[in-house]
C-alpha positions as CSV (number, residue, x, y, z in Angstrom):
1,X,-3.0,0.8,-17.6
2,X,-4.5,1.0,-14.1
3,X,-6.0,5.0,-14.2
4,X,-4.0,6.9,-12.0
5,X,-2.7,10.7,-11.1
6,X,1.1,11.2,-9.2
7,X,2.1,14.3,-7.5
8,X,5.7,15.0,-6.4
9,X,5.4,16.8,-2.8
10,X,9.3,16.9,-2.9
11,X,12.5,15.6,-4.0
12,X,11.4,12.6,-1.3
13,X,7.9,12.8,-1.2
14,X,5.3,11.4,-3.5
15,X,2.0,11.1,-3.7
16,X,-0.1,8.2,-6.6
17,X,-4.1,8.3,-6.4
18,X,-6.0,5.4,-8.1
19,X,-8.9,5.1,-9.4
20,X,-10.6,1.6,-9.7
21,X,-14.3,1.9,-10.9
22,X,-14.6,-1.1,-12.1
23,X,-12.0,-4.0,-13.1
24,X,-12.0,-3.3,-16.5
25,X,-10.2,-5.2,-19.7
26,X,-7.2,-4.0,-19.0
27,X,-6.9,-4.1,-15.2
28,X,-8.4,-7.6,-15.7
29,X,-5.3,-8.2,-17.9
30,X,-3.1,-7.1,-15.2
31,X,-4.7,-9.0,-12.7
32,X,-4.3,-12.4,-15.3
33,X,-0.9,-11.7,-15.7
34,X,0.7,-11.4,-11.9
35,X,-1.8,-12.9,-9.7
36,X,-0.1,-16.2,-9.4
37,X,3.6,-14.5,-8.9
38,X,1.9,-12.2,-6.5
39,X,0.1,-14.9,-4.1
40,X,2.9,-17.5,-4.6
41,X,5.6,-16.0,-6.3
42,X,7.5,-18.8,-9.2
43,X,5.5,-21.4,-8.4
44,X,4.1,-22.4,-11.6
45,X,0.5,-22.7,-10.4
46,X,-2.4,-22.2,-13.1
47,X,-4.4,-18.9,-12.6
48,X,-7.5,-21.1,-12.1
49,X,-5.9,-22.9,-9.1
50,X,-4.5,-19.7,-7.4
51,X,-8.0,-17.8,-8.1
52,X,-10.1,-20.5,-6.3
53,X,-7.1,-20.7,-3.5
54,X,-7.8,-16.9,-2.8
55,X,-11.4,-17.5,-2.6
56,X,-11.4,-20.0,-0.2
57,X,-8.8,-18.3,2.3
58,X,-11.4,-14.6,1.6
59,X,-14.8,-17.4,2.3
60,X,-14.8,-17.2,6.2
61,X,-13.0,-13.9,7.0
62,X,-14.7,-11.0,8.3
63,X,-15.6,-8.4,5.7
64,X,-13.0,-6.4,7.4
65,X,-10.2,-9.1,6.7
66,X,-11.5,-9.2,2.8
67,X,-11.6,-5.7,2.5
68,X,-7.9,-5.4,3.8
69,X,-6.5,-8.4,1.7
70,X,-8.0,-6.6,-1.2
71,X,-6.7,-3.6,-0.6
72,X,-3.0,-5.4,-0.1
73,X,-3.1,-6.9,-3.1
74,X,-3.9,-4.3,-5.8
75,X,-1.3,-2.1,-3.6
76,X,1.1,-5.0,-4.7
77,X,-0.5,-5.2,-8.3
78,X,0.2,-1.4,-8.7
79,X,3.5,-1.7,-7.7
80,X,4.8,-5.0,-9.9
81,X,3.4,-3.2,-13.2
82,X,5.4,-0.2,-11.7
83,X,8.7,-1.9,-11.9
84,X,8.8,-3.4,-8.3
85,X,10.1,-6.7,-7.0
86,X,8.4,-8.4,-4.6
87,X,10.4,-9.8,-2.0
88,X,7.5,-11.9,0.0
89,X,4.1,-14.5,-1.1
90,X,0.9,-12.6,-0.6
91,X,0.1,-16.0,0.8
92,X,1.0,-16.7,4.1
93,X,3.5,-19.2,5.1
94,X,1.2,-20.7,7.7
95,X,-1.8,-21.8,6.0
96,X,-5.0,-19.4,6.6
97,X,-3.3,-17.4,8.2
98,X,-2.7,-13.5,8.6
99,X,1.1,-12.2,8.1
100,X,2.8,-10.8,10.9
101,X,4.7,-7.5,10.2
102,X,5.1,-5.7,7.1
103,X,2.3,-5.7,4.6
104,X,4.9,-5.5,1.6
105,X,8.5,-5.8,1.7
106,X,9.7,-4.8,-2.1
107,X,13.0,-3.9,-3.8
108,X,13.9,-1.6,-7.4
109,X,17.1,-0.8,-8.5
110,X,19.3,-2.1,-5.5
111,X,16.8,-0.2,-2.7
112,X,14.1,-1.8,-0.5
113,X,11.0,-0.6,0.7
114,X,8.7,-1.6,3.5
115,X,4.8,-1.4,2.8
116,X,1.9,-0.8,5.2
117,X,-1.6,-0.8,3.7
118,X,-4.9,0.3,5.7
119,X,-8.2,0.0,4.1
120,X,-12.0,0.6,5.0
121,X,-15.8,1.7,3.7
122,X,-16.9,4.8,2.9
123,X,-19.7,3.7,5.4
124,X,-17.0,4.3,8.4
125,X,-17.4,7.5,10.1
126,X,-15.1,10.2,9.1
127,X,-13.1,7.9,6.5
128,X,-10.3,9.6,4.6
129,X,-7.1,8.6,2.6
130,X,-5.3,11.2,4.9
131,X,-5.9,9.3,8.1
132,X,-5.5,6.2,6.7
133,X,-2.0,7.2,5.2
134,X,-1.4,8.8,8.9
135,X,-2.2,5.1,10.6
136,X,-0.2,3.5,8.1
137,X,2.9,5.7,8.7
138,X,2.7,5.6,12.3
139,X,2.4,1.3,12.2
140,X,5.3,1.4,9.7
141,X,7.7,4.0,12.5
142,X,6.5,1.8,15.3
143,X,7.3,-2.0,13.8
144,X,10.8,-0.4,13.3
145,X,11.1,1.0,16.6
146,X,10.1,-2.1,18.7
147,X,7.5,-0.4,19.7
148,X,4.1,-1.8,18.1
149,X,1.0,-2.3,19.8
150,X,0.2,-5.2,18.0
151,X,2.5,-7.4,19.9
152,X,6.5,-7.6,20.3
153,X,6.8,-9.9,17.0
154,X,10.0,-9.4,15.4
155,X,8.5,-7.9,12.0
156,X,12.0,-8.6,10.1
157,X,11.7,-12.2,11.0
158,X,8.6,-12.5,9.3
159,X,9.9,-10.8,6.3
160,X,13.0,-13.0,6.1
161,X,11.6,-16.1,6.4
162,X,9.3,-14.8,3.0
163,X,11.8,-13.7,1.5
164,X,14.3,-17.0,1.9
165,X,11.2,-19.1,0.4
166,X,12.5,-20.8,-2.8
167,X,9.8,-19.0,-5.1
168,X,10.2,-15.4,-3.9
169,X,13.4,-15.7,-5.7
170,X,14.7,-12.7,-3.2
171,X,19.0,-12.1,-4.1
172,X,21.3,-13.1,-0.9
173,X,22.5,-9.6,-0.3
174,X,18.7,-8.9,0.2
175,X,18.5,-11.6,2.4
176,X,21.7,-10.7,4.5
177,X,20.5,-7.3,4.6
178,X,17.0,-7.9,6.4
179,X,18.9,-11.2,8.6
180,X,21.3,-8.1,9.8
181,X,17.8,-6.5,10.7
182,X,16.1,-9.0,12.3
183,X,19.1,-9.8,14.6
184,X,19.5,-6.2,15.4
185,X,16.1,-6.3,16.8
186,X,16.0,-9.4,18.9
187,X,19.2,-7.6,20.4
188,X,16.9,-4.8,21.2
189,X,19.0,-2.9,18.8
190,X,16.5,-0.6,17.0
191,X,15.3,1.4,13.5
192,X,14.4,4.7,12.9
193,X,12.1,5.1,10.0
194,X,14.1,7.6,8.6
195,X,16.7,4.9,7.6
196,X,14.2,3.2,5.3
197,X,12.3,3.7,1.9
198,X,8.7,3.4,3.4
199,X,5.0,2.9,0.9
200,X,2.4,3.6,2.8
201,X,-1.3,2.7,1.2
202,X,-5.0,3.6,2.0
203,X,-7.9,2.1,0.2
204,X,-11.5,3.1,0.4
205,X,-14.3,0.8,-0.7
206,X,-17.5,2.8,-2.1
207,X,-19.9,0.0,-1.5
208,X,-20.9,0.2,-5.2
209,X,-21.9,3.9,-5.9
210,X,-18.7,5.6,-7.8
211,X,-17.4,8.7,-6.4
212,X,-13.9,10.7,-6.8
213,X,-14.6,13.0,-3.9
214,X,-12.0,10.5,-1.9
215,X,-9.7,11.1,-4.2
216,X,-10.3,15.2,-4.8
217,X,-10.1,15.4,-0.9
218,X,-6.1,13.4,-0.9
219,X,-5.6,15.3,-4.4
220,X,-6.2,19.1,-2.5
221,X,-5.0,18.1,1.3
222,X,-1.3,16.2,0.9
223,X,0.9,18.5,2.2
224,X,0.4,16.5,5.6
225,X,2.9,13.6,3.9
226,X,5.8,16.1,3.6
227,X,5.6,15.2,7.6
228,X,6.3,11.3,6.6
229,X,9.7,10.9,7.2
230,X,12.1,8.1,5.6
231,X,14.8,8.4,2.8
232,X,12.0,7.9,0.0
233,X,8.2,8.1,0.8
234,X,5.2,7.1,-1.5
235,X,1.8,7.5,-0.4
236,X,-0.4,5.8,-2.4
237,X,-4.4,6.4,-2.0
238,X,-7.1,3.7,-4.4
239,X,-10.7,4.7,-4.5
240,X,-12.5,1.7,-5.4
241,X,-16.2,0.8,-6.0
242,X,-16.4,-2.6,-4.3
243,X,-15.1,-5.4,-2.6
244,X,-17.7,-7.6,-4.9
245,X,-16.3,-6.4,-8.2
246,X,-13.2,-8.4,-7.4
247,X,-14.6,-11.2,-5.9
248,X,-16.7,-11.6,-9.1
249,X,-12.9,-11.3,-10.5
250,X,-12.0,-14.1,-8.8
251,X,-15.2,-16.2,-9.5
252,X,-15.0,-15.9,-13.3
């Protein structure tokens, strides 16, 4: 199992720190197991395929763009082994290209959750899980709101039209439920975040030297998340050593 500490801030609010030192036997087992059904859901691609498909789409990004996609993806790793469903393709519908909205829509026993990941190098000044959490919650509130800088993209359109793909397998009322959503906002009808079951993720590379400071730092300072609101909130914080460790992953 994937090393990792949980917290309970509250009867809402909880906080998982991982540690990923390097991708061991078992995380490698892990990674064997779900990587097809996370990048393309049923699909009945080989490993080997999917693998050198990932490479190809990380080859000409921007070592900012790898490091995120990284970060997304163990985010959704953690969460299948814990039970999730994943109700989107880590792969882009459009071909190459970067998903607009949500970074994770998921469901578990009859709820949904929305996901929003932020990731970056210990070599960025003043890096911390608790700002990256902070960012993460605040581009979760404002997709909901109508009110993201990043563009007036309906982020429920997005996540329909992922979750209406044949191998995402996602049940109708699912599907009628974000639909309902996605009209509501092109109506100019409006979320509060308080109405959803939010995730939010941070992920710090250590550009190969191991460290848990990161992780002591989120472990001693997380009474900041009891601030998150939603009707369920996980924060969830990996500490890993590289992005090269799993691009060697993905090589083997």
């Amino acid at each position: 199992m994937i090393p990792i500490e949980t917290k309970i801030i509250s009867p809402l609010h909880e906080l998982h720190v991982i540690n990923i030192e390097s991708i061991d036997r078992d995380t490698t087992k892990h990674l064997d197991s779900l990587l097809v059904s996370i990048c393309e859901g049923d699909s009945g691609s080989e490993l080997k395929l999917v693998k050198r498909r990932l490479r190809q789409f990380l080859e000409d990004k921007d070592p900012k763009t790898k490091m995120g996609a990284a970060a997304e993806l163990f985010a959704h790793l953690y969460l299948k082994i814990s039970g999730y469903k994943q109700e989107f393709l880590f792969f882009n519908l459009e071909e190459g290209s970067i998903k607009k909205g949500f970074d994770g829509f998921f469901s578990k026993d009859l709820e949904t959750y929305i996901l929003e990941s932020k990731s970056g190098s210990i070599s960025s000044k003043d890096i911390s899980h608790k700002e990256k959490l902070k960012l993460a919650y605040s581009d979760l509130e404002k997709y909901v709101s109508g009110k993201s800088e990043k563009g007036k993209n309906n982020p429920w359109k997005n996540a329909y039209n992922h979750a209406s793909h044949i191998d995402v397998g996602t049940e109708k009322s699912i599907r009628k439920r974000i639909k309902n959503l996605q009209d509501m906002f092109d109506q100019g009808t409006f979320s509060k975040i308080g109405e959803f079951n939010i995730i939010t993720c941070s992920t710090i590379f250590l550009d190969g030297a191991w460290s848990t400071n990161k992780s002591s730092e989120i472990l001693s300072d997380h009474k900041f998340i009891s601030n998150f609101d939603g009707k369920t909130i996980k924060a969830i914080c990996l500490t890993k050593t590289s992005l090269s460790n799993f691009i060697d992953y993905l090589e083997k």
